[in-house]
C-alpha positions in Angstrom: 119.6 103.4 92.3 116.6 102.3 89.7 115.1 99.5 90.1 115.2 97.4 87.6 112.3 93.8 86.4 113.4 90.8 85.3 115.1 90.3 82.3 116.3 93.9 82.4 119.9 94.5 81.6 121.7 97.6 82.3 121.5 100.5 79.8 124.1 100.1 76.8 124.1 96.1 77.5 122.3 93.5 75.6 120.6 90.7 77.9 120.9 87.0 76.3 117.0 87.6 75.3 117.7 90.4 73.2 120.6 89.2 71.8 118.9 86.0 70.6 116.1 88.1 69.1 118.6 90.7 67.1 120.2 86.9 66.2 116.5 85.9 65.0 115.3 89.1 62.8 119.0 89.2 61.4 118.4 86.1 59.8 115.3 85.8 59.2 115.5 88.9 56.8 118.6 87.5 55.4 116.7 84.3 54.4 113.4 86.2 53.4 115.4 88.7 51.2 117.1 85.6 49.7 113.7 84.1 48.9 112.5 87.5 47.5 115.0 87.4 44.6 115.1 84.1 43.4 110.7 84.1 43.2 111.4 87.3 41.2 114.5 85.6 39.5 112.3 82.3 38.2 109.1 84.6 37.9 111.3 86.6 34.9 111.9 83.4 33.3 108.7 81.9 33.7 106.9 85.9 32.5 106.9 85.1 28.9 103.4 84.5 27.2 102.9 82.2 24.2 102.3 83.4 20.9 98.8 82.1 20.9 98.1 83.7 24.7 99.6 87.2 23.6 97.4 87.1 19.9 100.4 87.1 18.1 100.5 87.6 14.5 103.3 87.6 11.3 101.7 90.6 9.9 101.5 94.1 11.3 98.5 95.9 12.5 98.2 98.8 10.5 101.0 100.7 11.5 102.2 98.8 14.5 104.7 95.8 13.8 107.4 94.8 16.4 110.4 96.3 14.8 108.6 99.1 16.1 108.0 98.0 19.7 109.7 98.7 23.1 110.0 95.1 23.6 111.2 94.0 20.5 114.8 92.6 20.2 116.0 93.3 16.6 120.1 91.7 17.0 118.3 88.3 18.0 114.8 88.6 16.8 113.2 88.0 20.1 110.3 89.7 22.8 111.1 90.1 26.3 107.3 89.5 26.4 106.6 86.7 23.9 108.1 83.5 23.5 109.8 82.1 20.4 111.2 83.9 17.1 109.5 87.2 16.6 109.2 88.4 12.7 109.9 92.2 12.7 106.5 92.7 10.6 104.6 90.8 13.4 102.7 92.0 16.2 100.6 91.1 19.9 98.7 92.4 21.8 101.7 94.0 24.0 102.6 96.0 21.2 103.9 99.4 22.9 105.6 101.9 20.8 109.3 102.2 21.4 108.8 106.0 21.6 106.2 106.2 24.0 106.7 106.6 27.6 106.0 103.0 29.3 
């Protein structure tokens, strides 16, 4: 027969220590993963820049216009990076061809 410290249970059991620790890290990942998605969830909403912060313009730059861009919207006439009504023949700063690999 082993001998077994203090606050040792027997193999296969759980003591009332470790059960209120499994009860702790369950839920505390539970509430930290909840957390995680809604700061991702309001930093989406809140990612936008301002037409003025992104250098945004109604004109193209040479060749590069938004109608043209990988974050252009063309059914509603929006940016998922830019806030506001984007003109197809405009452009930013973030302009990223829609063919290009991100």
């Amino acid at each position: 027969m082993s001998r077994r410290s203090a606050g040792q249970s027997e193999p296969g059991k759980l003591n009332p220590e470790g059960l209120a620790r499994r009860r702790f890290l369950g839920r505390a990942l539970a509430f930290g993963g909840g957390a995680a998605a809604s700061i991702v969830g309001s930093n989406r909403a809140a990612a936008k820049s301002s037409k003025a912060a992104a250098a945004y313009q109604s004109s193209p730059k040479g060749n590069q216009r938004c109608s043209g861009c990988r974050f252009f919207n063309a059914r509603n006439r929006t940016c998922q990076l830019v806030d506001g009504e984007i003109s197809p023949s405009g452009w930013c700063k973030f302009y990223k061809a829609a063919s290009s690999g991100y």
